[in-house]
Each structure stands twice: as structure tokens, then as C-alpha cells.
C-alpha positions as CSV (number, residue, x, y, z in Angstrom):
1,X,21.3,-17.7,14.0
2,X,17.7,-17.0,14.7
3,X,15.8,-15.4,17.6
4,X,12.3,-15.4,18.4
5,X,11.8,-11.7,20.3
6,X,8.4,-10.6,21.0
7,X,7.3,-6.8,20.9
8,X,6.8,-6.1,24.5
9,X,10.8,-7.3,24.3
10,X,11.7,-5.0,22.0
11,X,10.3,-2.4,23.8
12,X,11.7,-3.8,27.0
13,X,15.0,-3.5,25.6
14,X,14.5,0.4,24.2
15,X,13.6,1.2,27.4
16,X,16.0,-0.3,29.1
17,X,18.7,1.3,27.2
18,X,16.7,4.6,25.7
19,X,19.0,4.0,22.3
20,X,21.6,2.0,20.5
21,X,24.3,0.4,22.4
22,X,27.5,1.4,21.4
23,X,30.6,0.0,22.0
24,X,33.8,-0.9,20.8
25,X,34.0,-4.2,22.5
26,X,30.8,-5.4,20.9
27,X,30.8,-8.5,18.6
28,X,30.1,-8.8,15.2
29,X,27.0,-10.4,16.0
30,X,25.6,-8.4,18.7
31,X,25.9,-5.4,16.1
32,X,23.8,-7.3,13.7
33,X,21.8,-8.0,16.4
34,X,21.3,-4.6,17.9
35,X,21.0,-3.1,14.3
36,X,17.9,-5.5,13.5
37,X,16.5,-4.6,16.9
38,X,16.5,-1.1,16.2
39,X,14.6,-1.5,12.8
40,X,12.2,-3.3,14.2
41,X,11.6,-0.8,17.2
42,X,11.2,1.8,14.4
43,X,8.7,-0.5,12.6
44,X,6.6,-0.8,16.0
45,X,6.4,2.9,16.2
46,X,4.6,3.2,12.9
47,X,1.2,3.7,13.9
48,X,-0.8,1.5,11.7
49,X,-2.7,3.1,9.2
50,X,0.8,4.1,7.9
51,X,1.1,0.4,8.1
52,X,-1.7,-0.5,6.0
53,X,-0.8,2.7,3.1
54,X,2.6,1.4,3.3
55,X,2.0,-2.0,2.3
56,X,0.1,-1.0,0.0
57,X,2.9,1.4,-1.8
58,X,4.7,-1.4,-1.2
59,X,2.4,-3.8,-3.4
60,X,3.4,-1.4,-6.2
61,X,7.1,-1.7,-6.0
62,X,6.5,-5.6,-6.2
63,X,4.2,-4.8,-9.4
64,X,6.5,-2.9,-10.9
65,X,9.4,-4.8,-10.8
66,X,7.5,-8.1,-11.9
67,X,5.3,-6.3,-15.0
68,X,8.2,-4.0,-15.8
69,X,8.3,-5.5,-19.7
70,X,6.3,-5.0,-22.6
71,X,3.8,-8.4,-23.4
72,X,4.3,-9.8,-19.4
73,X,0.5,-11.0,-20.6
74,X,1.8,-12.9,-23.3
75,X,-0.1,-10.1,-25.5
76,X,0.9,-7.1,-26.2
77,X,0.6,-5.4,-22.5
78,X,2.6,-2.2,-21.6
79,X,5.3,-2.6,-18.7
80,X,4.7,-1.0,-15.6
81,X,7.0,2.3,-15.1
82,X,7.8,4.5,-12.8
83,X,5.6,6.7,-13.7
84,X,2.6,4.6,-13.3
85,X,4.0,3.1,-10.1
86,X,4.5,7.0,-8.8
87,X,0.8,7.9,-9.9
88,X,-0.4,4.5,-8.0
89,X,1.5,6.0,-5.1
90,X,0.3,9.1,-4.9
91,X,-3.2,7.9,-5.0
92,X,-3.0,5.6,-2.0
93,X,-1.8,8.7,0.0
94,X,-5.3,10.1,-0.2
95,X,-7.0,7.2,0.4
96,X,-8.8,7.1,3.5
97,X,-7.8,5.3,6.3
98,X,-10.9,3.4,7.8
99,X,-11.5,1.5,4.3
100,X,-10.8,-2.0,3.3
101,X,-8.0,-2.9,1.8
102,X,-8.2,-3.4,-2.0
103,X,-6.8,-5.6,-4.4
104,X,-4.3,-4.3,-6.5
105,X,-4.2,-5.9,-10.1
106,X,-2.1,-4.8,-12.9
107,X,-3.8,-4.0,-16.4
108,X,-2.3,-4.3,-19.9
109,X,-1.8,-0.9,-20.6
110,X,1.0,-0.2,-17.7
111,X,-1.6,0.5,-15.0
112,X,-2.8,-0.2,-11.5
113,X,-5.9,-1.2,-11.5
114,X,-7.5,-0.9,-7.2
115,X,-10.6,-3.5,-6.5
116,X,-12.9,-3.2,-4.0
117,X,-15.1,-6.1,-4.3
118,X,-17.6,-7.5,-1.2
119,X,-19.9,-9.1,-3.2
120,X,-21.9,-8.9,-6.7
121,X,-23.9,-5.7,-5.5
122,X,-20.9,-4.3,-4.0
123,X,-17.8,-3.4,-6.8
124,X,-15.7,-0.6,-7.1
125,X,-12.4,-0.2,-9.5
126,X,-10.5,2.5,-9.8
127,X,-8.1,2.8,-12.4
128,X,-5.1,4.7,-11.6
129,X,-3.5,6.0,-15.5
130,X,-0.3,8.8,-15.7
131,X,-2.9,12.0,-17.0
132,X,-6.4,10.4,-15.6
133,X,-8.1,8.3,-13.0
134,X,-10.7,6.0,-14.4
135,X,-13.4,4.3,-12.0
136,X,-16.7,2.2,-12.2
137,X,-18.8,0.7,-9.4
138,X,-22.0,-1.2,-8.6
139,X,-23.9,-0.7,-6.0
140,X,-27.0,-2.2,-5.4
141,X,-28.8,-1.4,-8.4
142,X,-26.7,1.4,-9.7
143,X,-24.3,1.8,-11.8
144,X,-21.8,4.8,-12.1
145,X,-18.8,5.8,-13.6
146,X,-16.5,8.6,-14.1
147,X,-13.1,10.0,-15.1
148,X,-10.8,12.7,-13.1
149,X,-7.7,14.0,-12.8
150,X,-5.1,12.8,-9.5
151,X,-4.8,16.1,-7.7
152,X,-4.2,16.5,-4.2
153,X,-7.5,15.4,-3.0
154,X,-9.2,12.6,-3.6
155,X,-12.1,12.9,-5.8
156,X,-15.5,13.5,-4.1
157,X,-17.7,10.6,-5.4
158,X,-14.4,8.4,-5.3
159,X,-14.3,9.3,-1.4
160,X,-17.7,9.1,-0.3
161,X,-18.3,5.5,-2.3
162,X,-15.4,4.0,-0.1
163,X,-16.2,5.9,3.4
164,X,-19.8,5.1,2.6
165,X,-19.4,1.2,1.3
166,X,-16.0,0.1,1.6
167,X,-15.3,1.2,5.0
168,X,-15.0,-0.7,8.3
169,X,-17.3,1.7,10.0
170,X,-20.0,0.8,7.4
């Protein structure tokens, strides 16, 4: 059975009611309906910058679970653990809101590997490891580097070359 409900139906229907239906005369489908209608009212009330940090945590999961064995390069590449995954995590909590979304790409040695990259002048990579975080950009002419360790703030250069260059506002 499918359905095609919009938002402003959803929300119709919340109001309407104010909360789950109940009832012990409800059929089997109507409870499978009603519990999917409640998800995705919950879902709809996410604002959406926890919508764009959440897909990206949940770009992880999916990384893990497909790089999750040693040699998935056909080389000798490390599995990505829970560990790294947790690390990865953590560091897309600080990230800031109004940037661009980066690319996440997994790297032999069981990291995550964030890309910022709007054209040859503009590149930024971050390199999230389990005891340090590893980046290196280009902009314009210069080139920079560095090394720090995942606390909870994000790193002032890391910061200021996103909000500054990867940004929406910029």
C-alpha cells in the first residue's frame, strides 16, 4: 500500500488530533499508518541545520558499515571502526552551520577524510584520525596546513577557512 501525503497534511492531521490516535478498534493498517505519520511529523519538526549535521552523521554510519574490513581498496587499507566513525561524529557537531556541505571520502588508513572543494583555488580537507585532526587547503595562492587535536571546539583556522570560504554567506 502506498500514500502520497504532503507536509502541510501531516501537519493538518497533528493538529487535528494534537497526538496519536489510540484506539482499540483500529486496524492493523491504520496503526502502521498512524505510526509512520508520527515519524514523519517528528522529522518535520527537526529544524534543518540538524537536518543537514544529521545526514552527514548519517553518511558515516553508511561508511562504516561498507569500509568496515581490512584491504576494502584492494590494498592493504584499514577498516573503518567505531572509533573513527565516533571521532567523524564528533567533528561534524562543531561544524558550523551556514557552510557547504562536504564530501565525505574514506582513506586507507580507517579515516574520514571531509572535502571542501569549489574550484582549483578553492580546496580544503580535513582529515578526521582517533588522536589528531589533519588538514590542508588552497586558497588562492596560499597554501596552509596544520595538525590539532578534536576538542570541544572547533579549531580556529579550521573555523574561520569554512565561515570565511566555504560558507553560504560568502
Amino acid at each position: 500500500m502506498s500514500l502520497a501525503v504532503s507536509h502541510s497534511d501531516i501537519l493538518d492531521w497533528r493538529s487535528s488530533w494534537g497526538h496519536s490516535i489510540t484506539s482499540s478498534g483500529a486496524g492493523e493498517e491504520f496503526k502502521v499508518l498512524q505510526k509512520e505519520l508520527d515519524s514523519l511529523y517528528e522529522h518535520l519538526q527537526q529544524p534543518v541545520t540538524l537536518g543537514f549535521h544529521q545526514q552527514l552523521e548519517n553518511r558515516i554510519e553508511e561508511l562504516k558499515l561498507k569500509y568496515n574490513y581490512s584491504g576494502w581498496d584492494g590494498y592493504d587499507s584499514e577498516p573503518i571502526d567505531d572509533v573513527s566513525a565516533e571521532v567523524a561524529k564528533h567533528f561534524v557537531r562543531l561544524l558550523p552551520d551556514n557552510i557547504i556541505e562536504p564530501d565525505l571520502v574514506p582513506e586507507s588508513g580507517g579515516i574520514i577524510s571531509f572535502d571542501w572543494n569549489l574550484s582549483n583555488n578553492y580546496i580544503f580537507s580535513v582529515s578526521v584520525q582517533k588522536d589528531e585532526i589533519v588538514y590542508a587547503g588552497i586558497i588562492g595562492r596560499e597554501k596552509f596546513h596544520g595538525t590539532f587535536i578534536l576538542g570541544k571546539k572547533l579549531n580556529e583556522k579550521v573555523e574561520r577557512v569554512l565561515i570565511e570560504y566555504f560558507s553560504f554567506t560568502h
